[in-house]
N, CA, C and O atoms as a GROMACS GRO file, in nm:
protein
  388
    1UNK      N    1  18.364  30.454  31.940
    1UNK     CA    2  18.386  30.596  31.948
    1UNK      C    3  18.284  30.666  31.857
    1UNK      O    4  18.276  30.629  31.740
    2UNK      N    5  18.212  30.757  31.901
    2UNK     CA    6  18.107  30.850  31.832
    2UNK      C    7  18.157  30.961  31.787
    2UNK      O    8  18.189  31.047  31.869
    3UNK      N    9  18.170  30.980  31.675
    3UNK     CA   10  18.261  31.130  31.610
    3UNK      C   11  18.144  31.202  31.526
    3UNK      O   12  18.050  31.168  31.455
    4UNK      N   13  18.191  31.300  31.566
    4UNK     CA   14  18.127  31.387  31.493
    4UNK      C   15  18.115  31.483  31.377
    4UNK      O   16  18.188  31.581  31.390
    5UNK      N   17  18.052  31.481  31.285
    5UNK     CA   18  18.086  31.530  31.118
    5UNK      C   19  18.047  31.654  31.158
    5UNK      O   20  17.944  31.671  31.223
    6UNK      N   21  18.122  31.746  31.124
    6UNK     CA   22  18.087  31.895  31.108
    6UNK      C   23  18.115  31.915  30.938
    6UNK      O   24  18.188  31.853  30.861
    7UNK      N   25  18.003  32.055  30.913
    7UNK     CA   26  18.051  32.036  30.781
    7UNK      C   27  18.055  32.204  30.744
    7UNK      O   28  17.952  32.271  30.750
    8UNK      N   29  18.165  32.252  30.712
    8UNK     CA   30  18.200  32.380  30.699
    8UNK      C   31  18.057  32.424  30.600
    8UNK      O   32  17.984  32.360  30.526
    9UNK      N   33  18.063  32.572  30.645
    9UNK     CA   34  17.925  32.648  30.546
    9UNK      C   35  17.935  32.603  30.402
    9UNK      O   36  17.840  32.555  30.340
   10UNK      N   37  18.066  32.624  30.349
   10UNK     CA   38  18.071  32.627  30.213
   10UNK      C   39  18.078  32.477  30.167
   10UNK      O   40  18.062  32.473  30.044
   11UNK      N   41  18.095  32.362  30.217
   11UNK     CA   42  18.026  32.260  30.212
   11UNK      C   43  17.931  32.181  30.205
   11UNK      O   44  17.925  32.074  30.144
   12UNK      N   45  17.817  32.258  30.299
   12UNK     CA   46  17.669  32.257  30.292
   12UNK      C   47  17.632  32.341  30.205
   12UNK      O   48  17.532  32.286  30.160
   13UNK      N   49  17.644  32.435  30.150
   13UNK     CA   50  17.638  32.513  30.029
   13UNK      C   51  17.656  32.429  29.920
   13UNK      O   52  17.567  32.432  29.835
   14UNK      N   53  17.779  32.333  29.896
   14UNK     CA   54  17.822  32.247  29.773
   14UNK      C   55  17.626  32.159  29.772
   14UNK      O   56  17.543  32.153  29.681
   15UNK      N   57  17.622  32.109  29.912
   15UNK     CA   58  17.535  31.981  29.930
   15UNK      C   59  17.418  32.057  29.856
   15UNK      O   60  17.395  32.016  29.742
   16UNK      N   61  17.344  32.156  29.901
   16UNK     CA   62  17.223  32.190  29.865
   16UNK      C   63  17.259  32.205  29.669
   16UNK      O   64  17.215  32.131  29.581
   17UNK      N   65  17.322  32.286  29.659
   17UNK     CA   66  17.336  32.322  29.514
   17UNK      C   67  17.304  32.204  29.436
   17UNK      O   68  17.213  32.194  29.353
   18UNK      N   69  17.379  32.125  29.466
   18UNK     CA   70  17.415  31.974  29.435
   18UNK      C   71  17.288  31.929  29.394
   18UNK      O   72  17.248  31.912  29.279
   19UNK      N   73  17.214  31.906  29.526
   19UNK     CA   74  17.079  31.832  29.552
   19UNK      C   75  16.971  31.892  29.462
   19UNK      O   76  16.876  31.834  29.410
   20UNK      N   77  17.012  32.047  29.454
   20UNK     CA   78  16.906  32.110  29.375
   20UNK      C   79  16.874  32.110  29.208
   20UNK      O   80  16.780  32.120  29.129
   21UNK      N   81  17.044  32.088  29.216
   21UNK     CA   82  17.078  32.085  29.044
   21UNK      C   83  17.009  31.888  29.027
   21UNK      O   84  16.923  31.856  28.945
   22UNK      N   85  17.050  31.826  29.088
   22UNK     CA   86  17.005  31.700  29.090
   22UNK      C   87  16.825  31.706  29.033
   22UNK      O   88  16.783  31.697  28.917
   23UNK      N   89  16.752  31.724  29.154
   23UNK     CA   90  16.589  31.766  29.151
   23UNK      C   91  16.566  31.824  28.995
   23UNK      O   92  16.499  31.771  28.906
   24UNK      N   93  16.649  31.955  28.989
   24UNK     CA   94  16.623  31.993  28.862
   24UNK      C   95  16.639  31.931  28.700
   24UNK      O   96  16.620  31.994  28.595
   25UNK      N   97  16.684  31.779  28.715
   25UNK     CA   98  16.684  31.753  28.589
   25UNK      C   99  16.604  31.595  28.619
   25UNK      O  100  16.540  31.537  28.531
   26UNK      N  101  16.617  31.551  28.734
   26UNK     CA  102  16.463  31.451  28.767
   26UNK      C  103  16.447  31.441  28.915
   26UNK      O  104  16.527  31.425  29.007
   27UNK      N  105  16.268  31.462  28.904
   27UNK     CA  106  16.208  31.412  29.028
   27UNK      C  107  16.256  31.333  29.120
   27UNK      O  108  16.260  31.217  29.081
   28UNK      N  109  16.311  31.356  29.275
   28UNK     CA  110  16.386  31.247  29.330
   28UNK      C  111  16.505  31.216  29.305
   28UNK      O  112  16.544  31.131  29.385
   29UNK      N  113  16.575  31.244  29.236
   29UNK     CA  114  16.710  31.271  29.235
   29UNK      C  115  16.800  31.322  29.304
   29UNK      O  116  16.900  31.254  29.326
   30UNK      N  117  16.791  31.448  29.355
   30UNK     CA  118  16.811  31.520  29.444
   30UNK      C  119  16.814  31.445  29.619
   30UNK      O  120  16.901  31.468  29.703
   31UNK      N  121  16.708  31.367  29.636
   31UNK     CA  122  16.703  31.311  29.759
   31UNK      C  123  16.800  31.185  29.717
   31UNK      O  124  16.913  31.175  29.765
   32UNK      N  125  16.756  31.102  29.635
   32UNK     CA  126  16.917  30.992  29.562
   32UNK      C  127  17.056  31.024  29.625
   32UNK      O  128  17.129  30.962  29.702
   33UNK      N  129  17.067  31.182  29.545
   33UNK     CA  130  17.201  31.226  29.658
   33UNK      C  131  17.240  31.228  29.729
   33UNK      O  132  17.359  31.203  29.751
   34UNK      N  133  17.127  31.268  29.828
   34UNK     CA  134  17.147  31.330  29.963
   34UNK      C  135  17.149  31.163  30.034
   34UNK      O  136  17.226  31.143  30.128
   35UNK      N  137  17.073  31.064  29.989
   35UNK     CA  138  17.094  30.922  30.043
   35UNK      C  139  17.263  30.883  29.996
   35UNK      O  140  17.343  30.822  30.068
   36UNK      N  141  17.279  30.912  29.920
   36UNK     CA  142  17.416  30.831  29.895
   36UNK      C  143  17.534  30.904  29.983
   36UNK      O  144  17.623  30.844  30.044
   37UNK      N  145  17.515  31.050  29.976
   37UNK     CA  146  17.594  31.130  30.071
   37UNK      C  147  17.586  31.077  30.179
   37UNK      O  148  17.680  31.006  30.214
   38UNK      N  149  17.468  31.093  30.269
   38UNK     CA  150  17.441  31.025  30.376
   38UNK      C  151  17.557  30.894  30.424
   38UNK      O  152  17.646  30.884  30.509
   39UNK      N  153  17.504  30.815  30.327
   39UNK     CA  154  17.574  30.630  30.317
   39UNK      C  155  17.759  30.673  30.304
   39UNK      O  156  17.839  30.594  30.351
   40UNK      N  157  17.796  30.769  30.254
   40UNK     CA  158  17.945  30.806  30.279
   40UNK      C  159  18.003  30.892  30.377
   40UNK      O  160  18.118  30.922  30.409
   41UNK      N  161  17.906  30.918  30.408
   41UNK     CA  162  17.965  31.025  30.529
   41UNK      C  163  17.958  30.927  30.662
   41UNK      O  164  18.036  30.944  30.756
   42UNK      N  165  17.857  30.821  30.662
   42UNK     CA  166  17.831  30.711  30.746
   42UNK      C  167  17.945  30.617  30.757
   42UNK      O  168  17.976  30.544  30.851
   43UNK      N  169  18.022  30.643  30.598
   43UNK     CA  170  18.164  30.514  30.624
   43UNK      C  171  18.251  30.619  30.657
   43UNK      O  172  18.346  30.576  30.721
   44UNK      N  173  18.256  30.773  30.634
   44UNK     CA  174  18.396  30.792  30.680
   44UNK      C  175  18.355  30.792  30.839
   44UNK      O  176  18.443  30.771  30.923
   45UNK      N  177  18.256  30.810  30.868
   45UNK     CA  178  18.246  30.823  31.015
   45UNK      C  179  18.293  30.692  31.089
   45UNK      O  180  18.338  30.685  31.204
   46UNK      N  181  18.278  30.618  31.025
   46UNK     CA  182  18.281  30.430  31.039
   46UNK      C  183  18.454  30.399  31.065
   46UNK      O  184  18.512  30.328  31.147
   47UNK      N  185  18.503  30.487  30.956
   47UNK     CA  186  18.675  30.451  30.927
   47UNK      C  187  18.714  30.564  30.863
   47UNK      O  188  18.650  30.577  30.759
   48UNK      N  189  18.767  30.623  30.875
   48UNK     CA  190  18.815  30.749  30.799
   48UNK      C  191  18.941  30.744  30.749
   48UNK      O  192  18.975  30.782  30.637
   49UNK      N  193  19.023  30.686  30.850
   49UNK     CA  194  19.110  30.673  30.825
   49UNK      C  195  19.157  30.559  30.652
   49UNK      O  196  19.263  30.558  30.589
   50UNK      N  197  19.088  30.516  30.638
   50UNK     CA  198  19.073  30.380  30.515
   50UNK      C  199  19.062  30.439  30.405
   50UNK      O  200  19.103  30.380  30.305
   51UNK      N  201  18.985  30.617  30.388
   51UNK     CA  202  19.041  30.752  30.261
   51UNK      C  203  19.144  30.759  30.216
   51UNK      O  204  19.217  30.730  30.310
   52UNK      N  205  19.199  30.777  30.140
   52UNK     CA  206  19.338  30.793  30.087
   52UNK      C  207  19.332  30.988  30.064
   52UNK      O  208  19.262  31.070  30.006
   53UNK      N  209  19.448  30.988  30.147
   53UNK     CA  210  19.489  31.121  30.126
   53UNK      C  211  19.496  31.188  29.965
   53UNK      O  212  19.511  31.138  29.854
   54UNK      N  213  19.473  31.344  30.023
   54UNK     CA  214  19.450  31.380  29.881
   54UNK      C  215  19.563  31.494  29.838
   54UNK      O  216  19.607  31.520  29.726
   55UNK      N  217  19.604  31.570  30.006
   55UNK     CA  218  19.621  31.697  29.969
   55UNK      C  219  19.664  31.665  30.112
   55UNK      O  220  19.582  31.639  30.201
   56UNK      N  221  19.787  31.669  30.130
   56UNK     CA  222  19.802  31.724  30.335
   56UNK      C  223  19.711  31.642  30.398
   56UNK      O  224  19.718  31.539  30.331
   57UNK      N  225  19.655  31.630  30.458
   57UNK     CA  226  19.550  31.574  30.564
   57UNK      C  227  19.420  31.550  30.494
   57UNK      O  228  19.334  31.477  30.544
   58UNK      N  229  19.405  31.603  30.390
   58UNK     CA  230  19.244  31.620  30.325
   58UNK      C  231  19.248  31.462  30.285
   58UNK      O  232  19.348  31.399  30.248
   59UNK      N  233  19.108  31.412  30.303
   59UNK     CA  234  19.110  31.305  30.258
   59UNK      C  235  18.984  31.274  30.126
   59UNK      O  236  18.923  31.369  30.078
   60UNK      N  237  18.969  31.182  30.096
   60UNK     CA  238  18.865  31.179  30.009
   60UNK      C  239  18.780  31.093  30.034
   60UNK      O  240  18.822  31.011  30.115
   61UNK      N  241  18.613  31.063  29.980
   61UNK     CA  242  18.560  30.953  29.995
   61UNK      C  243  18.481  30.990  29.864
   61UNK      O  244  18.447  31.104  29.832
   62UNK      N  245  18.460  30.883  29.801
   62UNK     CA  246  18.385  30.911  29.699
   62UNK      C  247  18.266  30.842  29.662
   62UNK      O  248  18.271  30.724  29.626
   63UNK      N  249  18.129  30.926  29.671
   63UNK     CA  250  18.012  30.838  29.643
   63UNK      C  251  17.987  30.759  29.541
   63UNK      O  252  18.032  30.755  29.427
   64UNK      N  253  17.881  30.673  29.620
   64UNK     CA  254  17.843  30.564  29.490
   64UNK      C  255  17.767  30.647  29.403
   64UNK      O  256  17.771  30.765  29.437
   65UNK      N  257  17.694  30.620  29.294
   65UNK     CA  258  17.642  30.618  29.218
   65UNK      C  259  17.669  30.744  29.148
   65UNK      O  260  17.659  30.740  29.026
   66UNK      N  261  17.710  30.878  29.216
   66UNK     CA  262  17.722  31.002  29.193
   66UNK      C  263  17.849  31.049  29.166
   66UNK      O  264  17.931  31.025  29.254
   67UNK      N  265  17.904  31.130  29.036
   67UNK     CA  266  18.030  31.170  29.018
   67UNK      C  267  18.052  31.276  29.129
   67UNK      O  268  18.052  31.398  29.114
   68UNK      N  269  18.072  31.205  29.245
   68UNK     CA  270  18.118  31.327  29.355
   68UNK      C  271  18.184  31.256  29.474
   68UNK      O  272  18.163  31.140  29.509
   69UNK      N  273  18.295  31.370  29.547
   69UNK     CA  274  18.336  31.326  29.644
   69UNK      C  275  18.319  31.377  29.744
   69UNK      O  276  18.267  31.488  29.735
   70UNK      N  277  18.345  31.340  29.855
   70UNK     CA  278  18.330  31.423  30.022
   70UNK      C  279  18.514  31.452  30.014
   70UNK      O  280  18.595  31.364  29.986
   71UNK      N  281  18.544  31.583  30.041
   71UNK     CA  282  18.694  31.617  30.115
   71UNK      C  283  18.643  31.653  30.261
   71UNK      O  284  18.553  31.729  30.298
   72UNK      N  285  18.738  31.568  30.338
   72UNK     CA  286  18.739  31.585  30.477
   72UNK      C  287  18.893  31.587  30.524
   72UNK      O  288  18.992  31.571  30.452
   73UNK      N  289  18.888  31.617  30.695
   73UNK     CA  290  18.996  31.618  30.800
   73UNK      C  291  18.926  31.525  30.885
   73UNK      O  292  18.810  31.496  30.914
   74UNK      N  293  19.035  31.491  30.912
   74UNK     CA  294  18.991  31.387  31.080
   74UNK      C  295  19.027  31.506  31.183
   74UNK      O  296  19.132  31.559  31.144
   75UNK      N  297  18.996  31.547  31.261
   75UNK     CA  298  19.034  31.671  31.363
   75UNK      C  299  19.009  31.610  31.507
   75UNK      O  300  18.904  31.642  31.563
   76UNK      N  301  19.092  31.528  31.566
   76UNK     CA  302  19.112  31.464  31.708
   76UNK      C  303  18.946  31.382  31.641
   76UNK      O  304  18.917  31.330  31.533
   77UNK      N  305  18.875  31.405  31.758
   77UNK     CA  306  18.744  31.247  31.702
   77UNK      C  307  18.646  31.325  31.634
   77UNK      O  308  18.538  31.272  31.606
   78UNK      N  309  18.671  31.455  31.600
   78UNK     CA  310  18.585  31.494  31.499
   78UNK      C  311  18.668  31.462  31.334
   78UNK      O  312  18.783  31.430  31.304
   79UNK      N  313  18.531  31.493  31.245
   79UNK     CA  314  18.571  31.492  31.119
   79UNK      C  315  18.474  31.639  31.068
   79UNK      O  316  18.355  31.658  31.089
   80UNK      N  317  18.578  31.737  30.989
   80UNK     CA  318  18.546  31.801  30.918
   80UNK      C  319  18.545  31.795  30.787
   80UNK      O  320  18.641  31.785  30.711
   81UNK      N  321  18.409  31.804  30.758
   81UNK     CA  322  18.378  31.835  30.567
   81UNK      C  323  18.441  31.979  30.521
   81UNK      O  324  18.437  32.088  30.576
   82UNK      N  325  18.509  31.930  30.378
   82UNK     CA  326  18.568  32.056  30.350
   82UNK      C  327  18.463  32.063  30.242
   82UNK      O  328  18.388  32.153  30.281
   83UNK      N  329  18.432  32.032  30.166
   83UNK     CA  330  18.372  31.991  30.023
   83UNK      C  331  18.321  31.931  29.979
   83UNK      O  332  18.344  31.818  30.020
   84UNK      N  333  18.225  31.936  29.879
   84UNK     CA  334  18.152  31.804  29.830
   84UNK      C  335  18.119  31.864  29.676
   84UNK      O  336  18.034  31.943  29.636
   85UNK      N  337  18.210  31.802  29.618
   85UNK     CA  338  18.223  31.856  29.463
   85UNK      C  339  18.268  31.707  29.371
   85UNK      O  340  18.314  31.599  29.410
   86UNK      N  341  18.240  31.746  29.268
   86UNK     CA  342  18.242  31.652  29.138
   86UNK      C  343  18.420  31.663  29.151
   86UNK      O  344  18.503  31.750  29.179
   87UNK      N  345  18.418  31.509  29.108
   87UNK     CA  346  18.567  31.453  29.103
   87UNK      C  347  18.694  31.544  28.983
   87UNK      O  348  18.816  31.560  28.992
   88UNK      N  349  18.591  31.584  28.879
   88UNK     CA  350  18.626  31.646  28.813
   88UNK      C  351  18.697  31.818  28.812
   88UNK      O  352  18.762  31.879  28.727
   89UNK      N  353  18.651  31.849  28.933
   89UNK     CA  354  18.704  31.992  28.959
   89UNK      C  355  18.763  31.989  29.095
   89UNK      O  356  18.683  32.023  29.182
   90UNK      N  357  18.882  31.956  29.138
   90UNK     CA  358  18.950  31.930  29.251
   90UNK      C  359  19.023  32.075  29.258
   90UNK      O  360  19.058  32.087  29.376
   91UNK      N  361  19.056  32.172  29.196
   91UNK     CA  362  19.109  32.257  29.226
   91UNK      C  363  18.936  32.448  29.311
   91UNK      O  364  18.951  32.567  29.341
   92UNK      N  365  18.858  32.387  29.309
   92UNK     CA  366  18.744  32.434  29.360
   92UNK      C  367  18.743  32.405  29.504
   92UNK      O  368  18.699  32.484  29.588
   93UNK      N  369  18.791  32.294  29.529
   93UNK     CA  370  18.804  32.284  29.708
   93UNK      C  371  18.952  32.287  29.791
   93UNK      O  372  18.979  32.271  29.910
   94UNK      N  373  19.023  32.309  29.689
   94UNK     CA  374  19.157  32.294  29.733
   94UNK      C  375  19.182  32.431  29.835
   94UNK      O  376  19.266  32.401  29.920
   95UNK      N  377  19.144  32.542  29.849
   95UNK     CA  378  19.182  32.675  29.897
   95UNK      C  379  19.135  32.642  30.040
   95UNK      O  380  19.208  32.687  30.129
   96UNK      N  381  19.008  32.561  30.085
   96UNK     CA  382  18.936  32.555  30.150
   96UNK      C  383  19.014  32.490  30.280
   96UNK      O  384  19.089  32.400  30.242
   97UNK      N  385  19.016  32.504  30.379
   97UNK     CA  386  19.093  32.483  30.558
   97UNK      C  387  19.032  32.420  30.618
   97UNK      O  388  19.064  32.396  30.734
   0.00000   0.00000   0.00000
């Protein structure tokens, strides 16, 4: 089954910020991210279901190397990104649908 990641605006908003603040404290860093994001968004796509709930339906996945997680929905064979924020501030994506 081929599903498809959608990723709400304010999600891709988290990603760039992320990537940028990354870049900004070393060269290539920033792309580091965006590879490891990549490599998790690739397993929830893989199994999603294997996340442990976080919140209602929201699930979590949490990257390697990077203090950050993906919040998603499984939505029939899509998956929606709610968030992609540091593990540390869980109440920043919580409002988010």
């Amino acid at each position: 089954m081929t599903r498809e990641v959608r990723f709400r605006p304010e999600a891709e908003a988290d990603v760039l910020e992320t990537r940028d603040w990354y870049d900004g404290r070393q060269s290539g860093l920033g792309a580091a991210f965006r590879r490891a994001l990549d490599e998790t968004v690739e397993r929830i796509t893989n199994n999603p279901l294997q996340f442990q709930q976080v919140r209602g339906e929201t699930r979590r996945a949490i990257l390697r190397r990077f203090p950050y997680a993906v919040y998603f929905r499984v939505a029939g064979d899509d998956i929606l990104v709610l968030a992609v924020h540091g593990r540390q501030h869980p109440r920043r994506w919580q409002s988010r649908q």
